[in-house]
mmCIF file of the N, C-alpha and C atoms, coordinates in Angstrom:
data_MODEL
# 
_entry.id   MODEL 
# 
loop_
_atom_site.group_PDB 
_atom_site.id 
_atom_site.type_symbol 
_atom_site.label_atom_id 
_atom_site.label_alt_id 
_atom_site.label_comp_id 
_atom_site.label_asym_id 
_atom_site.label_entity_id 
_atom_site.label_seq_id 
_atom_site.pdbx_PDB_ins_code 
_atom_site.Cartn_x 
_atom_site.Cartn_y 
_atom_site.Cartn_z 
_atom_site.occupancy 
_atom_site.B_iso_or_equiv 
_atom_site.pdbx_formal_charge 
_atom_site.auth_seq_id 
_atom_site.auth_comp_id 
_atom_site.auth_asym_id 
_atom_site.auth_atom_id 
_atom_site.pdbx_PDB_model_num 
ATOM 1   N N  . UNK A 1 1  ? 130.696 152.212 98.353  1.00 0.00 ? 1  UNK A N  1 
ATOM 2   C CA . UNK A 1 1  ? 129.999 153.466 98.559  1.00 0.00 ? 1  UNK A CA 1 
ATOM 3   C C  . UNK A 1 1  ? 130.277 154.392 97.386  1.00 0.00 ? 1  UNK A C  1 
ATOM 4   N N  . UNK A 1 2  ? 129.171 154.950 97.016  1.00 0.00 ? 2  UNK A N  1 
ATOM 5   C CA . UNK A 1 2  ? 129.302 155.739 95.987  1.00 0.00 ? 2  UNK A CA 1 
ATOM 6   C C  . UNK A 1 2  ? 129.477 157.198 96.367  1.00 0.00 ? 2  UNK A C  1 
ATOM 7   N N  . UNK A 1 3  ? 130.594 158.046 96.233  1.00 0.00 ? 3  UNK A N  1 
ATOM 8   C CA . UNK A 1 3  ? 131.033 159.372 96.355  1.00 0.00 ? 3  UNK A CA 1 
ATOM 9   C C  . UNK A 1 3  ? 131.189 160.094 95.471  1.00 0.00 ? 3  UNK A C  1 
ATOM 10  N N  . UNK A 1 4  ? 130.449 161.683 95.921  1.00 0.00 ? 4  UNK A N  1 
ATOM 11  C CA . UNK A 1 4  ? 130.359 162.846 95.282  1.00 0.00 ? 4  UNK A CA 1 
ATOM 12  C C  . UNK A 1 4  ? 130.986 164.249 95.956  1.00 0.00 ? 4  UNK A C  1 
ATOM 13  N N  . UNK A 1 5  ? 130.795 165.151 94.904  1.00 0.00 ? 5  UNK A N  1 
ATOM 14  C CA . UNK A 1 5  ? 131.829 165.872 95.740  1.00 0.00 ? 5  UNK A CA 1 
ATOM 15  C C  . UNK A 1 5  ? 130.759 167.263 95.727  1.00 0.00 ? 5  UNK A C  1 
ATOM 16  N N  . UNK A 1 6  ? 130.910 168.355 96.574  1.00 0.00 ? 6  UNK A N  1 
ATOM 17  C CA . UNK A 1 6  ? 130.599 169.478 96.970  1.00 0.00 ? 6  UNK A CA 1 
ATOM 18  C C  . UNK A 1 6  ? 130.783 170.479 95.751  1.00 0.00 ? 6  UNK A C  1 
ATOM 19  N N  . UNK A 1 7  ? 132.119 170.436 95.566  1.00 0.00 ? 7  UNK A N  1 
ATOM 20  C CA . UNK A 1 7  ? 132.872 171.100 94.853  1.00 0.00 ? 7  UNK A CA 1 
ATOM 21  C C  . UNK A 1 7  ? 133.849 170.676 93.884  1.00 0.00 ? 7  UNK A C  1 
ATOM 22  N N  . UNK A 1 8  ? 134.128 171.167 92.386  1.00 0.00 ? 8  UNK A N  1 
ATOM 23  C CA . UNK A 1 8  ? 134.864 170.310 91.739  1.00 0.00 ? 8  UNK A CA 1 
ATOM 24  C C  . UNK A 1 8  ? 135.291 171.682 91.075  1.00 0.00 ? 8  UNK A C  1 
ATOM 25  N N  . UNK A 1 9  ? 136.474 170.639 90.262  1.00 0.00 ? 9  UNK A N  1 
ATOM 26  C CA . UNK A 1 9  ? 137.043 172.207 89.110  1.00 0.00 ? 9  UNK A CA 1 
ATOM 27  C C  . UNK A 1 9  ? 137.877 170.983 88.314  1.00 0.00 ? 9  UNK A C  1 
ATOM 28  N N  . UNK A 1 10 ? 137.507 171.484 87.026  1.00 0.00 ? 10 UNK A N  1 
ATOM 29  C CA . UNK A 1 10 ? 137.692 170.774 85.837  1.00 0.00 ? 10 UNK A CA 1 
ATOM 30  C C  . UNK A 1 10 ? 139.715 170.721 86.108  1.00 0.00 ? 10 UNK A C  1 
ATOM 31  N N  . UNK A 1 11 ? 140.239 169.330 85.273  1.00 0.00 ? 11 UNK A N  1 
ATOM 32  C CA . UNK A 1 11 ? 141.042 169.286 84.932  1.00 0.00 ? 11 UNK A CA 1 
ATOM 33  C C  . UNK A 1 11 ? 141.980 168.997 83.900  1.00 0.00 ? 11 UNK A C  1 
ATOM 34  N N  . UNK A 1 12 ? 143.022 170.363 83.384  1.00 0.00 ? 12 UNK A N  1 
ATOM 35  C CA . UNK A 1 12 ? 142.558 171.108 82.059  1.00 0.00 ? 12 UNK A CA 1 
ATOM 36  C C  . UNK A 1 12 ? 144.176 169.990 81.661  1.00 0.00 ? 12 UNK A C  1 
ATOM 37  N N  . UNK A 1 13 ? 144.606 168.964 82.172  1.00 0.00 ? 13 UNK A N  1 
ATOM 38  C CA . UNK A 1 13 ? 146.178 168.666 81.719  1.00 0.00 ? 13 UNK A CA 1 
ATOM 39  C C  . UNK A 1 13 ? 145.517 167.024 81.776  1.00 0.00 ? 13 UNK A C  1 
ATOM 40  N N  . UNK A 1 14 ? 146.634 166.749 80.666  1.00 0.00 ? 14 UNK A N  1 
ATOM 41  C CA . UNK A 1 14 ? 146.402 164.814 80.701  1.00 0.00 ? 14 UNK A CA 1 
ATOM 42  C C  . UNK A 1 14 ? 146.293 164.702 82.199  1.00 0.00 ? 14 UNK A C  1 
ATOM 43  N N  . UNK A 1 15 ? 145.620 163.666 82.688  1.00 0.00 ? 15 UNK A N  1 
ATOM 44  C CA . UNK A 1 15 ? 146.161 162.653 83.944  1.00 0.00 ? 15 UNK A CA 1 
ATOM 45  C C  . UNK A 1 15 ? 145.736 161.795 83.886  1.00 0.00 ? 15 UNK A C  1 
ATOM 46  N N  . UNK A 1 16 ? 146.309 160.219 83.916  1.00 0.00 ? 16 UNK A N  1 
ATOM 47  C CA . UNK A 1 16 ? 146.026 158.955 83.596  1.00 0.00 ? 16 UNK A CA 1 
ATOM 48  C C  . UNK A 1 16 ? 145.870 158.926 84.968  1.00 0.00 ? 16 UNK A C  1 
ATOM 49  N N  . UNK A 1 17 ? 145.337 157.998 85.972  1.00 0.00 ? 17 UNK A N  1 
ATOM 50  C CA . UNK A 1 17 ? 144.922 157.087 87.278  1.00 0.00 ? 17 UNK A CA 1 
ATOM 51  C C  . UNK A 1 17 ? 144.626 155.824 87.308  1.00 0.00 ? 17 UNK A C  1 
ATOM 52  N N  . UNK A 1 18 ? 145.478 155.681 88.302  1.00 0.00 ? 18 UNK A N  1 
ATOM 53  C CA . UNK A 1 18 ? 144.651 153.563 88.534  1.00 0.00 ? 18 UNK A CA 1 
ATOM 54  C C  . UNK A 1 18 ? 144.149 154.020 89.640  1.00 0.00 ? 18 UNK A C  1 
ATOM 55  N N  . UNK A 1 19 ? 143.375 153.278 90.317  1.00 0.00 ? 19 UNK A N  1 
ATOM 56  C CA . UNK A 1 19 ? 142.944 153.270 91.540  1.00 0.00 ? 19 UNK A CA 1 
ATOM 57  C C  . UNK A 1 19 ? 142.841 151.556 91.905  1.00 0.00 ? 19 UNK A C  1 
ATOM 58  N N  . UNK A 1 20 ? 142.972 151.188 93.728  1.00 0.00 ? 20 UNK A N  1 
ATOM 59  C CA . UNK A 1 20 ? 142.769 149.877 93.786  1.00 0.00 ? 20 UNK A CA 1 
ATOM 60  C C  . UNK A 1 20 ? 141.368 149.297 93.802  1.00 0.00 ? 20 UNK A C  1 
ATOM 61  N N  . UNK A 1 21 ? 140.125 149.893 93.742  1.00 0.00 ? 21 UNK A N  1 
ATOM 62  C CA . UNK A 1 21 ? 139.230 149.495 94.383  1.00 0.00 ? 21 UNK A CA 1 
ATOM 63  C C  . UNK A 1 21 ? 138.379 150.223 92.659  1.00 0.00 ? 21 UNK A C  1 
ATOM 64  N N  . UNK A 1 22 ? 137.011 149.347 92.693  1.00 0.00 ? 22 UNK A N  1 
ATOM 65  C CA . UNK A 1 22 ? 135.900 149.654 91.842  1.00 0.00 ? 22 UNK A CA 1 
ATOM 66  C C  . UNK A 1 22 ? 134.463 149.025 92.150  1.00 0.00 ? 22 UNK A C  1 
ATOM 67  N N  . UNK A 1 23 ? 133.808 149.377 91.052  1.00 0.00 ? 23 UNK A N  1 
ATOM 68  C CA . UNK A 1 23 ? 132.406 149.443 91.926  1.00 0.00 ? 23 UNK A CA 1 
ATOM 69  C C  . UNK A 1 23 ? 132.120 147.579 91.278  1.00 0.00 ? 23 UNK A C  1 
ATOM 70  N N  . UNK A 1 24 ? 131.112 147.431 91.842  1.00 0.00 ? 24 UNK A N  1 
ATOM 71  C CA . UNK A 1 24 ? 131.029 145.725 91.953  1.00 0.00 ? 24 UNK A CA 1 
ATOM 72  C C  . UNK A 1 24 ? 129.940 145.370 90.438  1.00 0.00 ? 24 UNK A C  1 
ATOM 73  N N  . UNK A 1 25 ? 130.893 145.530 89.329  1.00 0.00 ? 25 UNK A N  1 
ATOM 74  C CA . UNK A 1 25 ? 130.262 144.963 87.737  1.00 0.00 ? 25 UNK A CA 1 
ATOM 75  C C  . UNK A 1 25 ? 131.059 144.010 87.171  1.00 0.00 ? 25 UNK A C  1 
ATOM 76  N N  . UNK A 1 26 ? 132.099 143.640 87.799  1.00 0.00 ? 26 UNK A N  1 
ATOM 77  C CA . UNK A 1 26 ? 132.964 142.902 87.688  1.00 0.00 ? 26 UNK A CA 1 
ATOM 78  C C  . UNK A 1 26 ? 133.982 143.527 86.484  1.00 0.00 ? 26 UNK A C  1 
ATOM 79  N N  . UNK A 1 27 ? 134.449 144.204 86.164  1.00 0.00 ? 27 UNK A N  1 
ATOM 80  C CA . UNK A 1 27 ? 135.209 144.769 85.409  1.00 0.00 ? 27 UNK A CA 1 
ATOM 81  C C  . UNK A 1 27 ? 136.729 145.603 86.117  1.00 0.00 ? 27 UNK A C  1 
ATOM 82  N N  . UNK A 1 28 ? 136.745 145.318 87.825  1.00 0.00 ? 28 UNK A N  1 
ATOM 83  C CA . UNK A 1 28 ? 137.600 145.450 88.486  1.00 0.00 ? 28 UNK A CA 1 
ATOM 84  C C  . UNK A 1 28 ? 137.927 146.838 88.620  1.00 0.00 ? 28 UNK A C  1 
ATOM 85  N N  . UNK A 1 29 ? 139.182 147.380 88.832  1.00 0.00 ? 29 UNK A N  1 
ATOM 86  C CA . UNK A 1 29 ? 139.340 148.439 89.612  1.00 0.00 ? 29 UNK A CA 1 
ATOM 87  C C  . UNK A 1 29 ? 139.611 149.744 88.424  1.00 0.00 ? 29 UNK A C  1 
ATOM 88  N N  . UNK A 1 30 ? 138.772 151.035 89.483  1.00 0.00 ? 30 UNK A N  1 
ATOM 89  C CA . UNK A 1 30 ? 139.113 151.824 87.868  1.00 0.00 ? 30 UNK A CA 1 
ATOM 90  C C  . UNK A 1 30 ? 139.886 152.479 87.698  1.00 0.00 ? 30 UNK A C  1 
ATOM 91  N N  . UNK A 1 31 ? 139.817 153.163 86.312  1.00 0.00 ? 31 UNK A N  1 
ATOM 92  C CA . UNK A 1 31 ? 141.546 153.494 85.812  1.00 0.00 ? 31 UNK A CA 1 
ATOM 93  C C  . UNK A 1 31 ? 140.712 154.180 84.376  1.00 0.00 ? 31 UNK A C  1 
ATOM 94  N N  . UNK A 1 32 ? 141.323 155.435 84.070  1.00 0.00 ? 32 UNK A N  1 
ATOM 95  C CA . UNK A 1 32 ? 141.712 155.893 83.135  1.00 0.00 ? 32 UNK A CA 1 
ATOM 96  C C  . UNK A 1 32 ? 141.596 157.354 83.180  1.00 0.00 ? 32 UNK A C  1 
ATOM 97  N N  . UNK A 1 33 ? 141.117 158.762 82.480  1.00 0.00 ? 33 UNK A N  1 
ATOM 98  C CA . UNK A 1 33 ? 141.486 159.858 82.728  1.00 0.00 ? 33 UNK A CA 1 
ATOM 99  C C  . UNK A 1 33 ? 140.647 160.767 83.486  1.00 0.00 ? 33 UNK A C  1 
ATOM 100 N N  . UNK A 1 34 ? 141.437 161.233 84.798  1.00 0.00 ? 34 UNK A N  1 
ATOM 101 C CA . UNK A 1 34 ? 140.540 162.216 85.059  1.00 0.00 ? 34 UNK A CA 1 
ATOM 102 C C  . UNK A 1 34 ? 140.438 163.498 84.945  1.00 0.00 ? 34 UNK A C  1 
ATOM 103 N N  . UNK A 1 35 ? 139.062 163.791 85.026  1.00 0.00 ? 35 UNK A N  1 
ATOM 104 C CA . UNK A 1 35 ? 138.574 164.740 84.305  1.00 0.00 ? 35 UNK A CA 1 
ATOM 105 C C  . UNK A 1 35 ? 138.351 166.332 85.261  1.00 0.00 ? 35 UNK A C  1 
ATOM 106 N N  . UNK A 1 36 ? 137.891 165.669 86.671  1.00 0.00 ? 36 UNK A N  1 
ATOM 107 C CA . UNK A 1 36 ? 137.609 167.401 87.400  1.00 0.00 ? 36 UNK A CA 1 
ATOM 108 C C  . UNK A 1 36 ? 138.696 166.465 88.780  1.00 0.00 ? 36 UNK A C  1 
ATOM 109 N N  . UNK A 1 37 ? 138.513 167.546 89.686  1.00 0.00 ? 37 UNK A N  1 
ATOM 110 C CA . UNK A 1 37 ? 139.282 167.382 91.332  1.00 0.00 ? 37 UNK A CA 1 
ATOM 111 C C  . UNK A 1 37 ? 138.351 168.084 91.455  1.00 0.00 ? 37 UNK A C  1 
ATOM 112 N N  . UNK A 1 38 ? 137.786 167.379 92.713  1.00 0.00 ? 38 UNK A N  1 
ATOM 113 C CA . UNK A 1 38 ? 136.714 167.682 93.449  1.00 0.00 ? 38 UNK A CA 1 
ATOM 114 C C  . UNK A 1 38 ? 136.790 167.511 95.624  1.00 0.00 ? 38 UNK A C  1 
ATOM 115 N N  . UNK A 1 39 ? 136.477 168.160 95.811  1.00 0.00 ? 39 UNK A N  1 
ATOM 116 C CA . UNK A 1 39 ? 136.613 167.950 97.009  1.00 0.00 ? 39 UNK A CA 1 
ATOM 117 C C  . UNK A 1 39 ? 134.830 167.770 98.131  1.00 0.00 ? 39 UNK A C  1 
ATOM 118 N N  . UNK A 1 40 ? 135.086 167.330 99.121  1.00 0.00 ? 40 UNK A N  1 
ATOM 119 C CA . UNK A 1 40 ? 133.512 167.229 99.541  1.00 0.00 ? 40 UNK A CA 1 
ATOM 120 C C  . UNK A 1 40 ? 133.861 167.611 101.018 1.00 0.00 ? 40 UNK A C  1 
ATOM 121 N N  . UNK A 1 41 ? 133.198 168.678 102.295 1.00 0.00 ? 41 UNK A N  1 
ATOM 122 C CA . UNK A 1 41 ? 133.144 168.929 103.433 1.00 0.00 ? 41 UNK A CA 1 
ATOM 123 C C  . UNK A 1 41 ? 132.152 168.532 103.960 1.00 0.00 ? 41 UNK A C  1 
ATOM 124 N N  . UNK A 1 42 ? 132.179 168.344 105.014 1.00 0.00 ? 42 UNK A N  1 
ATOM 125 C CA . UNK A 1 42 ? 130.904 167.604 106.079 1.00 0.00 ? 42 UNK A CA 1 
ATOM 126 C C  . UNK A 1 42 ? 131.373 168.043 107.356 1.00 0.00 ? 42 UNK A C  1 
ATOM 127 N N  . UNK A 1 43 ? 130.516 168.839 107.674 1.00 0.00 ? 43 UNK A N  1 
ATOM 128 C CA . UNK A 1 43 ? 130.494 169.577 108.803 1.00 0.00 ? 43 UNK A CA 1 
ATOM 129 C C  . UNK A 1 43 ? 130.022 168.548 110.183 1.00 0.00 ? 43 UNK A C  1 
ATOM 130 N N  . UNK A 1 44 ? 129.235 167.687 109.895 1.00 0.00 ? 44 UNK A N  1 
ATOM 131 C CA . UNK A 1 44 ? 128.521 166.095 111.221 1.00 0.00 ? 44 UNK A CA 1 
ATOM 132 C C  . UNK A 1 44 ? 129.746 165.581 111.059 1.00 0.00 ? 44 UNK A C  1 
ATOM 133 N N  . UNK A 1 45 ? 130.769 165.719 110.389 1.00 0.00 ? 45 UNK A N  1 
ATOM 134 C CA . UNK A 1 45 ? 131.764 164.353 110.912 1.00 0.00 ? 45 UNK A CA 1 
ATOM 135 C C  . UNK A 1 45 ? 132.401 164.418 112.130 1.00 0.00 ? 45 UNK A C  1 
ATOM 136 N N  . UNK A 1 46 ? 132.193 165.749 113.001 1.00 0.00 ? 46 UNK A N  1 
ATOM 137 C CA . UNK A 1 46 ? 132.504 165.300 114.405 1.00 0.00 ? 46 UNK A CA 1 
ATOM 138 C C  . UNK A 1 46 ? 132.061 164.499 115.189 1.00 0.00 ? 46 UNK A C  1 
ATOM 139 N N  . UNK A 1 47 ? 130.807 164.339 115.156 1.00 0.00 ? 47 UNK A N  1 
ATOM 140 C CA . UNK A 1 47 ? 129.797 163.795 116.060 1.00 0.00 ? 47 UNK A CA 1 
ATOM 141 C C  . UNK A 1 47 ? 130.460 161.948 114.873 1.00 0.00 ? 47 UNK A C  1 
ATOM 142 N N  . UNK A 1 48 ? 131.001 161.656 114.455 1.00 0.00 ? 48 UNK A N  1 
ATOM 143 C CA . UNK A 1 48 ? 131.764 160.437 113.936 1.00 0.00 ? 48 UNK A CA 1 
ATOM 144 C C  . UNK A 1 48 ? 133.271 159.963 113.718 1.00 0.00 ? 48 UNK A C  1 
ATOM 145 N N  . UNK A 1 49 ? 133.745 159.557 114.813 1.00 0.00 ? 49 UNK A N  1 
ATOM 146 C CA . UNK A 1 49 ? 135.337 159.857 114.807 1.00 0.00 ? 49 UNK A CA 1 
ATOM 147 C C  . UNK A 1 49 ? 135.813 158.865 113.585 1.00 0.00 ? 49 UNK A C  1 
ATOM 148 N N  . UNK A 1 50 ? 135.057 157.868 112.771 1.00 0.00 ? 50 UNK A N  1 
ATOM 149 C CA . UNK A 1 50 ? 135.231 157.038 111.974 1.00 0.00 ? 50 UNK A CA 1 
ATOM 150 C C  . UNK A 1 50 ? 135.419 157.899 110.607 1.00 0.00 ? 50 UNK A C  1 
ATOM 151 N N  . UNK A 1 51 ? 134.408 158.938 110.634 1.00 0.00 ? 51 UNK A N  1 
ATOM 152 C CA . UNK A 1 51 ? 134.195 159.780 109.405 1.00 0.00 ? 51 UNK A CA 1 
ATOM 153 C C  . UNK A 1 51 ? 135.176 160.977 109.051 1.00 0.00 ? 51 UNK A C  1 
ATOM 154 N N  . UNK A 1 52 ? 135.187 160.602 107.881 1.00 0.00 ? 52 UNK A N  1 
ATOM 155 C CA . UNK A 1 52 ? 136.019 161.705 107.177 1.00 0.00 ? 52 UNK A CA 1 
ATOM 156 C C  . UNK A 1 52 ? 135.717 163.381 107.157 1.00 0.00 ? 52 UNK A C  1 
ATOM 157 N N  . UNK A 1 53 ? 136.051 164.141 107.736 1.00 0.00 ? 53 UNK A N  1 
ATOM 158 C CA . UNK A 1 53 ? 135.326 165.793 107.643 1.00 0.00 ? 53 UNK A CA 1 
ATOM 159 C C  . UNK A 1 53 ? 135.888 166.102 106.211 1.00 0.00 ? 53 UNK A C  1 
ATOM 160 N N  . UNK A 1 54 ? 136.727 166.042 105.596 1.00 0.00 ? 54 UNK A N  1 
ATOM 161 C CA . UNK A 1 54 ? 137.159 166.675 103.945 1.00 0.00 ? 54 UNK A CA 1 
ATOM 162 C C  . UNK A 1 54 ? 137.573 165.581 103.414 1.00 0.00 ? 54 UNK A C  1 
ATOM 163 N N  . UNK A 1 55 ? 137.967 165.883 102.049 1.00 0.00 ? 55 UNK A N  1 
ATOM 164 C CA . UNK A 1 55 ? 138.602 164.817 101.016 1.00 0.00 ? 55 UNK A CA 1 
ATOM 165 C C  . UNK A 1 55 ? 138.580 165.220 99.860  1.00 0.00 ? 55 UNK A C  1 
ATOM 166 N N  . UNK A 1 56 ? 139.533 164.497 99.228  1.00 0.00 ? 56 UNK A N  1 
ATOM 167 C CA . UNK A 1 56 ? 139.783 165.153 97.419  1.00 0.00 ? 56 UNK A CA 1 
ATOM 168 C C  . UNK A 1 56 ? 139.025 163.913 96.781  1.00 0.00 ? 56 UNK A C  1 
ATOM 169 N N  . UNK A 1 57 ? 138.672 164.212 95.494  1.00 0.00 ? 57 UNK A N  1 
ATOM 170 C CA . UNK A 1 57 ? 137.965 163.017 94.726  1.00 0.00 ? 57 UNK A CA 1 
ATOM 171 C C  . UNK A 1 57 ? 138.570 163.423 93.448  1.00 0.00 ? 57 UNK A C  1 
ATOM 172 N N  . UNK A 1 58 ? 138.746 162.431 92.349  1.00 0.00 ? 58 UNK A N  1 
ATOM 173 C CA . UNK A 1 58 ? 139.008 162.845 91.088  1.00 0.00 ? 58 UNK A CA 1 
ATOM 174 C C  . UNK A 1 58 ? 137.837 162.284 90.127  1.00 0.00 ? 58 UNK A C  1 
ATOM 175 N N  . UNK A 1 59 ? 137.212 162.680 89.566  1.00 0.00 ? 59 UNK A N  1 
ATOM 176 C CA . UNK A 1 59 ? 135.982 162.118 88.688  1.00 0.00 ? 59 UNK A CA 1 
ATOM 177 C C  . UNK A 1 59 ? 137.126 161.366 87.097  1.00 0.00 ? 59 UNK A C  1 
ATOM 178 N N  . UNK A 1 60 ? 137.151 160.174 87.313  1.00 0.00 ? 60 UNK A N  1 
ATOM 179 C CA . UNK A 1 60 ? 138.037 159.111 86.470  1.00 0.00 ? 60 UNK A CA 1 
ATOM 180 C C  . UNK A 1 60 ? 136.597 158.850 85.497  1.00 0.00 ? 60 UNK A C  1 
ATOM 181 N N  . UNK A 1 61 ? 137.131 158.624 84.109  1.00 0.00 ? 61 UNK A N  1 
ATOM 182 C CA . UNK A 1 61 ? 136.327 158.388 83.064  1.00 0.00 ? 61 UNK A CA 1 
ATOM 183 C C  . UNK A 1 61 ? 136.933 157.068 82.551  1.00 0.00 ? 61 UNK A C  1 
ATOM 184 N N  . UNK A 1 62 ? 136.486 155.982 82.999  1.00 0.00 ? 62 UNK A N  1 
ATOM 185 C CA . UNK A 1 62 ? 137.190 154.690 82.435  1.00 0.00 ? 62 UNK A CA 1 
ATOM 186 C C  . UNK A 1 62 ? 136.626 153.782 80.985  1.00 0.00 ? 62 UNK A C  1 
ATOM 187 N N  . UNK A 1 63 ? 136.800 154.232 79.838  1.00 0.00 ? 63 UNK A N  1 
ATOM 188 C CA . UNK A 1 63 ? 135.861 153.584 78.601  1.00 0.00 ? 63 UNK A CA 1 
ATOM 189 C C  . UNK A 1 63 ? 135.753 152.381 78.615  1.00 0.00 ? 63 UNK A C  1 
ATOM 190 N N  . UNK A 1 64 ? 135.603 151.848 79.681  1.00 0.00 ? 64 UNK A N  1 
ATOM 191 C CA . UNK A 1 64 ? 135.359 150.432 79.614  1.00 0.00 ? 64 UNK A CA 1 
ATOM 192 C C  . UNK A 1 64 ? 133.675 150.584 80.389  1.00 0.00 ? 64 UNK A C  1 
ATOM 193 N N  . UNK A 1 65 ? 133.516 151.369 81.203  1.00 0.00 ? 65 UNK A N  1 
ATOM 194 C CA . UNK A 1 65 ? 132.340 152.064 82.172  1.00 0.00 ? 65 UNK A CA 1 
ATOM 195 C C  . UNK A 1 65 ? 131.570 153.090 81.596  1.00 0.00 ? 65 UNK A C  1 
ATOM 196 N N  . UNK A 1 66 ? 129.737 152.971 81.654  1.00 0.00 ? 66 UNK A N  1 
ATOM 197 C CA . UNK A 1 66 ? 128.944 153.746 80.747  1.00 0.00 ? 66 UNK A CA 1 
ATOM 198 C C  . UNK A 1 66 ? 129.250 154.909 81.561  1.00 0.00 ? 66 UNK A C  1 
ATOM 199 N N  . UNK A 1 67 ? 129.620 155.420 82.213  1.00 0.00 ? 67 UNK A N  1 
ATOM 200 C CA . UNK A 1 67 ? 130.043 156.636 82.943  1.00 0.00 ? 67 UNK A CA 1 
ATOM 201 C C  . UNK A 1 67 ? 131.085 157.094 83.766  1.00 0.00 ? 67 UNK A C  1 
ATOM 202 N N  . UNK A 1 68 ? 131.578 158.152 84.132  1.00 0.00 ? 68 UNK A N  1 
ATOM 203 C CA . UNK A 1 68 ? 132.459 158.531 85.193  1.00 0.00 ? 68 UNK A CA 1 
ATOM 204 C C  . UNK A 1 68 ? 132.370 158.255 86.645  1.00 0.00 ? 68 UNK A C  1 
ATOM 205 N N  . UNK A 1 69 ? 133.371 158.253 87.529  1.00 0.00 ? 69 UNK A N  1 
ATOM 206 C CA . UNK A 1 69 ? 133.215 157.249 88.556  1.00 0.00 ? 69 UNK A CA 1 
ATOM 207 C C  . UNK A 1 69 ? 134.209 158.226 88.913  1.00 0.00 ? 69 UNK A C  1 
ATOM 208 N N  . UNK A 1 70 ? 133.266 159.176 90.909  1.00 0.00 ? 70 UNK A N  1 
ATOM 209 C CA . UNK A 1 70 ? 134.178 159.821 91.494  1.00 0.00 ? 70 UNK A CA 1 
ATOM 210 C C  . UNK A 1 70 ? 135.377 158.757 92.829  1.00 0.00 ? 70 UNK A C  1 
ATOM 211 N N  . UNK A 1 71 ? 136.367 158.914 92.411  1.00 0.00 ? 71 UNK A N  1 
ATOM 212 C CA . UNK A 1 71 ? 137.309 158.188 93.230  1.00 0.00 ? 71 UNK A CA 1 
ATOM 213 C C  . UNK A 1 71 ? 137.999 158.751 94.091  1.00 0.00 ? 71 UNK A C  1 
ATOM 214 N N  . UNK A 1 72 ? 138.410 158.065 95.431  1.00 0.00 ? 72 UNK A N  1 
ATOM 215 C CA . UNK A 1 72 ? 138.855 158.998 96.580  1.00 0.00 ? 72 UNK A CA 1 
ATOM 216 C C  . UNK A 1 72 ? 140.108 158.781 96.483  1.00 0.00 ? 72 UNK A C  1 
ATOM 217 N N  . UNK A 1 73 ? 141.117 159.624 96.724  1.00 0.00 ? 73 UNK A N  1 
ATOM 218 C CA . UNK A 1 73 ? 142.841 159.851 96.361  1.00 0.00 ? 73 UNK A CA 1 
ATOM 219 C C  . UNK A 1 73 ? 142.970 159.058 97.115  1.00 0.00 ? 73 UNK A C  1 
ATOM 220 N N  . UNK A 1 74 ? 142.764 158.421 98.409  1.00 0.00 ? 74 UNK A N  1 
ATOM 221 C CA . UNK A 1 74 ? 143.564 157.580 98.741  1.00 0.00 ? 74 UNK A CA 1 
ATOM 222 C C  . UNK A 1 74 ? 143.277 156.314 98.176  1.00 0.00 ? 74 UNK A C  1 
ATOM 223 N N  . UNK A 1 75 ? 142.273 156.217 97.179  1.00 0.00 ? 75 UNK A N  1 
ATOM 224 C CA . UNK A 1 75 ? 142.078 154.838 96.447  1.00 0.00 ? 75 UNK A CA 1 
ATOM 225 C C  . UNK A 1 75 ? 143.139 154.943 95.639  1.00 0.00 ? 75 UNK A C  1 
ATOM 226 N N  . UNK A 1 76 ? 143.652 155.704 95.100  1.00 0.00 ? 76 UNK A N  1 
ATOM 227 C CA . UNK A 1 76 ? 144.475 155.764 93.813  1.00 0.00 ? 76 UNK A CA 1 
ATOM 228 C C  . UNK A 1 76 ? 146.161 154.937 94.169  1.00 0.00 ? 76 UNK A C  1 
ATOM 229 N N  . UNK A 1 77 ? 146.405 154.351 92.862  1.00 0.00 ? 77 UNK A N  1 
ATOM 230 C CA . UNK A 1 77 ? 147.766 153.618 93.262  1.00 0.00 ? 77 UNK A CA 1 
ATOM 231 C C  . UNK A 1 77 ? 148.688 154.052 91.980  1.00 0.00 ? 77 UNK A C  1 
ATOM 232 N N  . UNK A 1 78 ? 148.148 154.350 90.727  1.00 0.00 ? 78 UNK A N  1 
ATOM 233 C CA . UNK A 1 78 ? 149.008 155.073 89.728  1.00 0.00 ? 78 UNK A CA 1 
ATOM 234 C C  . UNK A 1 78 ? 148.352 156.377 89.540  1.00 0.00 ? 78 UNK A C  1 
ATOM 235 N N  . UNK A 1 79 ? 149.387 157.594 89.371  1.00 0.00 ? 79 UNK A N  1 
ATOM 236 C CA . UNK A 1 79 ? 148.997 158.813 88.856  1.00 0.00 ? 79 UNK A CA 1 
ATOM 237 C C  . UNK A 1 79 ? 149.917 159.448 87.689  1.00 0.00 ? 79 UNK A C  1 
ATOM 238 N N  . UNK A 1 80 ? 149.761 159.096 86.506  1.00 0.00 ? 80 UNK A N  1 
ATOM 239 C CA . UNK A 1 80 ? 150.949 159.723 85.604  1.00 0.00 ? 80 UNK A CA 1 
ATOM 240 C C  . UNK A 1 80 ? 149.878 160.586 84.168  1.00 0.00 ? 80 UNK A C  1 
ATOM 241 N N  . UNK A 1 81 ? 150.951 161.728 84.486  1.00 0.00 ? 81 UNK A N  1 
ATOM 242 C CA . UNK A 1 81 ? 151.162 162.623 83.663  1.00 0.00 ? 81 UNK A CA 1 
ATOM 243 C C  . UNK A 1 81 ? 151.655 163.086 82.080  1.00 0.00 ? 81 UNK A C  1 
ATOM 244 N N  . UNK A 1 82 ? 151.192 163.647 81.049  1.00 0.00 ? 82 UNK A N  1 
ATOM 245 C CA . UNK A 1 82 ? 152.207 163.807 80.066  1.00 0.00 ? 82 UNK A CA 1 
ATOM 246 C C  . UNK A 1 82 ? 153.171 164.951 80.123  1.00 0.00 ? 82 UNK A C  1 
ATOM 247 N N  . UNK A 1 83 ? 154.506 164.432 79.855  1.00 0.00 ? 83 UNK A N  1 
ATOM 248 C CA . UNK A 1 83 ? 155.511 165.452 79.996  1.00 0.00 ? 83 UNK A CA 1 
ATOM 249 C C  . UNK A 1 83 ? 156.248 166.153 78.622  1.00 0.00 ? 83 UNK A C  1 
# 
């Protein structure tokens, strides 16, 4: 499933990401810097106890991929920083 977010706000510090999961080009799971934190609300997710009502997304820019790819934090399995 492809996810977008409501709301985003740029992010102004390195952050490298892996995530476990990617979209099906065979180039496997994505990973490299992201760029905004974004979050998305859905007000129907009551009427779906399966569905998510909020969530954070990070829009990951992987140069291996002709574009950015929003990923959901709980996909993520590395998050490092420069110190």
């Amino acid at each position: 499933m492809e996810h977008h977010a409501d709301f985003a706000i740029p992010v102004t510090q390195h952050l490298e990401v892996e995530t476990a999961v990617g979209p099906a080009d065979g180039l496997g799971p994505i990973r490299g810097r992201a760029i905004a934190l974004g979050w998305w609300v859905d007000a129907s997710a009551a009427d779906d106890p399966e569905h998510e009502p909020t969530g954070t997304l990070y829009l990951v820019v992987d140069d291996r991929r002709s574009r950015p790819y929003w990923v959901k934090q709980a996909d993520l399995t590395t998050v490092r920083t420069d110190s």
